[in-house]
Each structure stands twice: as structure tokens, then as C-alpha cells.
N, C-alpha and C positions, 0 to 999 in steps of 0.2 A: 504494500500500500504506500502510495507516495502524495503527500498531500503539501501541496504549495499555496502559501499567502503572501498575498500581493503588495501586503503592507510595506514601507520605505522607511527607512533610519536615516538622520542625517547623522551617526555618530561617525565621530574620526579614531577610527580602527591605530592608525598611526603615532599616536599622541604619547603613546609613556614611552618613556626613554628608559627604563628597565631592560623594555620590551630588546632594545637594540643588542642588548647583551648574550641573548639566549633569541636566537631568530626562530628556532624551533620549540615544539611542546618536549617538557622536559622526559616525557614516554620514551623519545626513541634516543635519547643520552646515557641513560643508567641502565648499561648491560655487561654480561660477560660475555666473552671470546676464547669460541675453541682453538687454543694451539698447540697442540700436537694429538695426534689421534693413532693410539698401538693397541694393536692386535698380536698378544703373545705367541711368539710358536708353539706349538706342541711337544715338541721334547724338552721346553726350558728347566730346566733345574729349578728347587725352589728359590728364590734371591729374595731379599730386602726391597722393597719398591723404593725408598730413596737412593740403595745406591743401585740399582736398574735405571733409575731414572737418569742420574747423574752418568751415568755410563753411555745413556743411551743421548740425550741431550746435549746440544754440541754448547760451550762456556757453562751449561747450570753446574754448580758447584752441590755436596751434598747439602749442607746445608740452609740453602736455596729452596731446593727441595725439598726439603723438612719444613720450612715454613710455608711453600704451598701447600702440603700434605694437611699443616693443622691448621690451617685458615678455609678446609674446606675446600681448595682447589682441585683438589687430581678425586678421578672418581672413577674406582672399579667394578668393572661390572652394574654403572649404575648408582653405585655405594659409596661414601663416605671413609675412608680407610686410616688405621695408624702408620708411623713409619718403617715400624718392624713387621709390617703385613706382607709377606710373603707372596710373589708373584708368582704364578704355576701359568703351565701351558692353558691356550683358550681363555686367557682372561681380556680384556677388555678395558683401557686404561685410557681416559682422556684426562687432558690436563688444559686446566681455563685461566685465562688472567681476565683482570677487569680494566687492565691498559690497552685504550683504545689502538685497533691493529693502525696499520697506513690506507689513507684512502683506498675501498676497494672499488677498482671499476665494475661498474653496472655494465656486463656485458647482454646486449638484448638478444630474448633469447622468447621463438613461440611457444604460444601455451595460451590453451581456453582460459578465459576471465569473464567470470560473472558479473556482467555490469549491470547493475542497478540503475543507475542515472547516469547520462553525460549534456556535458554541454561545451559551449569553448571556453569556460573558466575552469570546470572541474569533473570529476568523475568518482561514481561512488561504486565500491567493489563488495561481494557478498565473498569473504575469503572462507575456504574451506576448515576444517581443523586438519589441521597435520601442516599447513602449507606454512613456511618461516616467511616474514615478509621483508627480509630485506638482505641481499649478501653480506656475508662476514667471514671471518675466520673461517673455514671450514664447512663454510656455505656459501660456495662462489656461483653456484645457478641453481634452477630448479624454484628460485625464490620467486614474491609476487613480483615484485620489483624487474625482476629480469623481462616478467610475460610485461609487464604495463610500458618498459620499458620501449621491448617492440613494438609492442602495441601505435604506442603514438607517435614512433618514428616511421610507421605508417603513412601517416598525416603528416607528418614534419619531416622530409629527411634531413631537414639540418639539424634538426634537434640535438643539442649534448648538457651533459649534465653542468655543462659552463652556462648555458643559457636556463637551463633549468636545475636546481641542483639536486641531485637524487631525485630524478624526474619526478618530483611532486609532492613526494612523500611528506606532510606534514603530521602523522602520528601515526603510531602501530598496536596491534592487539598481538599477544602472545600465540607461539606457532601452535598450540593445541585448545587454542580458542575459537569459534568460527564466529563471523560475522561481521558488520560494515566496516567498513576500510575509505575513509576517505584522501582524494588525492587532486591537487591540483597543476593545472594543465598549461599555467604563465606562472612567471616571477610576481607577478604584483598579486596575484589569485592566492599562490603560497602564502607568499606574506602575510596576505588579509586573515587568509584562515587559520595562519598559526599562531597569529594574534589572538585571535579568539581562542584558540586552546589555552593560550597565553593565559587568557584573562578570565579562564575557565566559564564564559559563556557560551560555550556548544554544550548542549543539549543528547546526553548519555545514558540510555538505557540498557540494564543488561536481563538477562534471564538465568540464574542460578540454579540447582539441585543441592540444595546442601544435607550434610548428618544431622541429625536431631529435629527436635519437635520444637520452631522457634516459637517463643513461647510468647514475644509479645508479638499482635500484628502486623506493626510499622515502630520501626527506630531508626536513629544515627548513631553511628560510628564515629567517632572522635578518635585519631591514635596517629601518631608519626609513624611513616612507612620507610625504611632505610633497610643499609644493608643489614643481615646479621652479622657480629661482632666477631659472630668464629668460623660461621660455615660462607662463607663468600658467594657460594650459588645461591642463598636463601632470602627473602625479606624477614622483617621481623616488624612486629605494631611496637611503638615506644608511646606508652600512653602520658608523659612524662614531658614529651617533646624536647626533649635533652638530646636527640639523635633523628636525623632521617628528615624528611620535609613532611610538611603539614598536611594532611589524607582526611578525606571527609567525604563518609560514605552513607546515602541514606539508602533505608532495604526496605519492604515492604511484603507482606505473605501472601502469595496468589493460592495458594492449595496446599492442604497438611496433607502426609500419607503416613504420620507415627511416628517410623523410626526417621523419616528422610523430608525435607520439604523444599518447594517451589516457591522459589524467593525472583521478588522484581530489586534491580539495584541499579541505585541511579549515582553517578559519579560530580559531586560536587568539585572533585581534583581528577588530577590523573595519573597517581604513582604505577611505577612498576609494580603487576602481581597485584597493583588496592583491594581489589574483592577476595581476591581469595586469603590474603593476609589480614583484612580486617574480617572475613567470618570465620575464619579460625582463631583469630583472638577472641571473640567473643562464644566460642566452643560448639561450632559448625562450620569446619571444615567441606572446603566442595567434593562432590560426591565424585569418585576416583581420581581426585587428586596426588597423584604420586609425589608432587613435592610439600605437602602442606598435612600429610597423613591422612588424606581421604582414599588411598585405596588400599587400605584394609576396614573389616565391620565397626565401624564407631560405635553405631547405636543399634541394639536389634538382641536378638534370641541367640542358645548355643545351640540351637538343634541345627543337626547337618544340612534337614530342607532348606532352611531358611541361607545357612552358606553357601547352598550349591544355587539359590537363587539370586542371593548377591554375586554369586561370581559370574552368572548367564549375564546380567544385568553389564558389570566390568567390561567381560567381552563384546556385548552389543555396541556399549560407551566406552571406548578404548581413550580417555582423555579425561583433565577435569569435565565438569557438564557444565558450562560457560558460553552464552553466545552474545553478541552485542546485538542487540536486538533493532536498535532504535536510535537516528540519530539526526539532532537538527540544530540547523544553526544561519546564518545572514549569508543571502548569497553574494559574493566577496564585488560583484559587478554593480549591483542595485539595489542591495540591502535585503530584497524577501526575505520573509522567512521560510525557509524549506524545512521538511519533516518528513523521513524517510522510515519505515518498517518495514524487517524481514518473519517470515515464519524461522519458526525453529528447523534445525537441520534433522534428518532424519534419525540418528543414532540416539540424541535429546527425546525427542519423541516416542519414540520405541521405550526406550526404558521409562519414560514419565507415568506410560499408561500399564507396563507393567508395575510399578510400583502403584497407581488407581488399584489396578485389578487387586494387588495383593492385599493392601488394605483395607479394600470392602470384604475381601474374602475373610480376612484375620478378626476384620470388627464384629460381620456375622455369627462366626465362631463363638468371640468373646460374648456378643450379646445372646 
């Protein structure tokens, strides 16, 4: 559903000089970078992962290593490791830093893109879950960025990322998140609109599954979103505001199912990770969440049905359950307001209605 007001602003989008310091929304500044990526051989001997590392790494020294090890950087098989954690054959060892790599070129590259809206200021994208939006480290194509890339060199063959930079991208949603993706299509379009993330008047709806039974209807979220202090992959809520930038999130409950519920979340800011780091601090983590503990059973029964039905549920939802639903804001050429909604992605769907079903079934029971 895409619904456009005609209404006009005379506000000047230009005006704070903050703004000039930070041209982007602070979303797509605060990430990690994969660099290096080993796949053990099979015969390896046991070894020390710091000095594996240090052996394998051409200048890291060991103890280099050892402080990325306990800062949460190198992650085995997915996991968190100590430095005397022994590396065996088939293990699986990436190592991340949070020092921005060198400019990566956006090399343009085809690929379906779900567009939503276009015009000649901008374009709005219904991104997939699983898809990364933008090259990095260790993710030089394959990215949305690459397809959108092509896409408008299309239309433009002179188009380069001098005249546009990162062809448009003015904010991103995590790669296992789905949903609207906006991007603009001039230098002055960017500008306009990263203004407004700037100045968090774009207009953020999300759709959540969280653990637990949220027990009030509607609240906010108040907590500072920063890195955590030891594991460098993670956020963490600092309700203290001694650490991390100021996060302010309001939720709302569209449907209870018991152990799990369907939350609306609307983003007053736009930290890295907001939703799913402020509903876990308040003890509803998103439902298969793997970095925030939602994919194991939070809340629910020990009998085996009920495990073997949360684990159908995991496989159907192979992601947190997060979609950005909804997204409106001043169109950056003549003020309208635009207001854009997506449905839920299939995999969302699927489990929301089995977890309906399971719930009328379980309350039956119960009553």
C-alpha cells in the first residue's frame, strides 16, 4: 500500500550545521568488518587459536590476538572463544575488526530488486532477509548495493559513486532483517533524506515476534545502544547513558500467543541492532534471534512437542523475525508526504499463524 499527501513544507532540511559533520544517518557508520575468513584443514593438529592465529596472520603478533580473542572478535564456528581454545580440523574461524576497511568499490553487478516506489529523486527497495546491503570486508558483491548499483547505471551510464556517493544509500536494515530500504537517486535527494534520518523525522515502523507474554500493551524504551564493552560483535542497552548514543524505542502489542508475541515498533532513533537490543533488555528477546538469545526456548513448556514445535517454527524462520514494515517521510523535491507499507515476508507469516494455531489449541486444552 503506498499512500501519498500532497501537503508542502517550507522547512529548510539544510539548516543545522551538526548536520555537516555526519552527512549520513548514523545506521550505516557503526559496524564490524570481516577480515580474515579460515576454514581449518582436516588433518590440523590441535593448536592454541592465538598462536594459529598469529602464525597464520601476516604482522599480528600473539598478543594482538589475544586481545581480539577477549574483546569478542575472532568467532569459531559461530562462537565466542578463549585463547587456549584449541583449533581442530573443520573449524570455522572468522576474525572482525570495527576499523573501518578502505573505501570498497561498489562494483555493479545484476540482480532482481524489488522496487516499491521510484521516481527521479528516489527509490524504495523491499530487501529480502539474508541479503547484506552494502559491500564490505568480505562482502565485495552479491550485496543490495551492487544490484541498485547496476541498476541505475542503467539510466545513467555516467553515473559513479563521485557523483553519487554509494549510489544513494542513505540508511541500512541488518542483513537478516527484511524490509524497506530507502535510496536516493541525486546528490541533493541524499542529502535531503539523510537529513531527515539526521533529524530522526522519517517515519519507522517495524513488525516484531518476540519471547514472552509483553505484559503491558504499549511502552517506550529508554536505554543507550552502544557497543558491548567485551564482546565487540554485540550491542548492549546502557540505561544509564554513561555509554552508546541515545535509543528511543516505542512498541506496541498487535496479538498475544502466550509464550511469544507480535509487537509493532516504531523507531524514535536509529541505532545499530535498536529493536532487538532494547527488547531484550526489557526480557523479550526476538524470536530466533541468534545474536540476542532468541534462538533457543525462552519462554514455553519442557515437553518434547512443544521443542520439536519451536524448532519447525526456527526452520521455517531461519532469522531474527524483524521486518521494517512501514516507512514515511518529505519527498526530498517538494516536501509531500509519502507513506509506504509492505506485507510481511512469507517465512514471518508462516510461523505467526502457526504460533495463532498453537495457542488457540493450548488455551482450549487449558480451558
Amino acid at each position: 500500500m503506498i499512500v501519498v499527501s500532497s501537503r508542502a513544507t517550507n522547512k529548510n532540511l539544510m539548516t543545522n550545521e551538526s548536520f555537516k559533520e555526519e552527512q549520513l544517518s548514523p545506521e550505516i557508520n557503526d559496524d564490524l568488518y570481516e577480515r580474515f575468513s579460515i576454514t581449518i584443514d582436516k588433518g590440523q593438529e590441535p593448536l592454541r587459536i592465538d598462536k594459529f592465529l598469529a602464525n597464520r596472520i601476516e604482522n599480528a603478533t600473539r598478543n594482538k590476538v589475544q586481545q581480539a580473542i577477549n574483546t569478542g572478535m575472532v568467532m569459531v564456528n559461530g562462537r565466542e572463544v578463549r585463547p587456549n581454545y584449541k583449533v581442530k580440523g573443520l573449524d570455522e574461524i572468522i576474525v572482525y575488526s570495527d576499523m573501518s576497511p578502505e573505501e570498497t568499490e561498489v562494483v555493479p553487478e545484476k540482480m532482481p530488486l524489488n522496487i516499491v516506489y521510484e521516481d527521479d529523486e528516489l527509490m524504495l527497495i523491499n530487501k529480502p532477509a539474508g541479503m547484506v546491503v552494502h559491500p564490505g570486508s568480505g562482502n565485495y558483491t552479491g550485496t543490495l548495493l551492487n544490484g541498485v548499483a547496476w541498476y541505475l547505471k542503467q539510466q545513467n551510464p555516467d553515473l559513479t559513486e563521485d557523483t553519487l556517493p554509494r549510489f544513494g544509500l542513505v540508511h541500512r536494515i541488518d542483513k537478516n532483517t527484511s524490509g524497506l530500504l530507502m535510496l536516493a537517486k541525486t546528490d541533493k535527494a541524499m542529502r535531503n533524506l539523510a537529513k531527515q534520518f539526521f533529524d530522526h523525522t522519517i517515519r519507522r515502523q517495524y513488525v516484531a515476534l518476540v519471547w514472552g507474554d509483553v505484559k503491558k500493551d504499549e511502552g517506550t524504551i529508554i536505554a543507550h545502544v552502544g557497543r558491548h564493552q567485551r564482546f565487540r560483535k554485540l550491542f548492549e542497552a546502557y540505561p544509564e547513558g554513561d555509554h552508546g548514543k541515545e535509543a528511543i524505542t516505542h512498541y506496541k502489542v498487535l496479538e498475544r500467543f502466550g509464550y511469544v508475541t507480535l509487537v509493532q515498533c516504531i523507531l524514535e532513533t536509529g541505532r545499530t541492532h535498536q529493536i532487538r537490543v532494547h527488547m531484550k533488555y526489557i526480557g523479550h528477546p526476538l524470536f530466533n534471534d541468534d545474536f540476542y538469545g532468541g534462538d533457543k526456548i525462552v519462554k514455553g513448556t519442557v515437553y518434547t512437542k512443544y521443542k520439536q514445535f519451536v524448532d519447525n517454527c526456527f526452520t521455517i524462520c531461519q532469522r531474527q523475525a524483524l521486518h521494517a514494515k512501514t516507512l514515511g517521510f518529505l519527498h526530498p523535491a517538494d516536501g509531500r508526504e509519502l507513506f509506504f507499507d509492505t506485507p510481511l515476508p512469507d517465512d514471518m507469516e508462516q510461523v505467526i499463524e502457526k504460533w495463532r494455531k498453537y495457542s488457540t489449541t493450548v488455551g482450549s486444552i487449558k480451558g
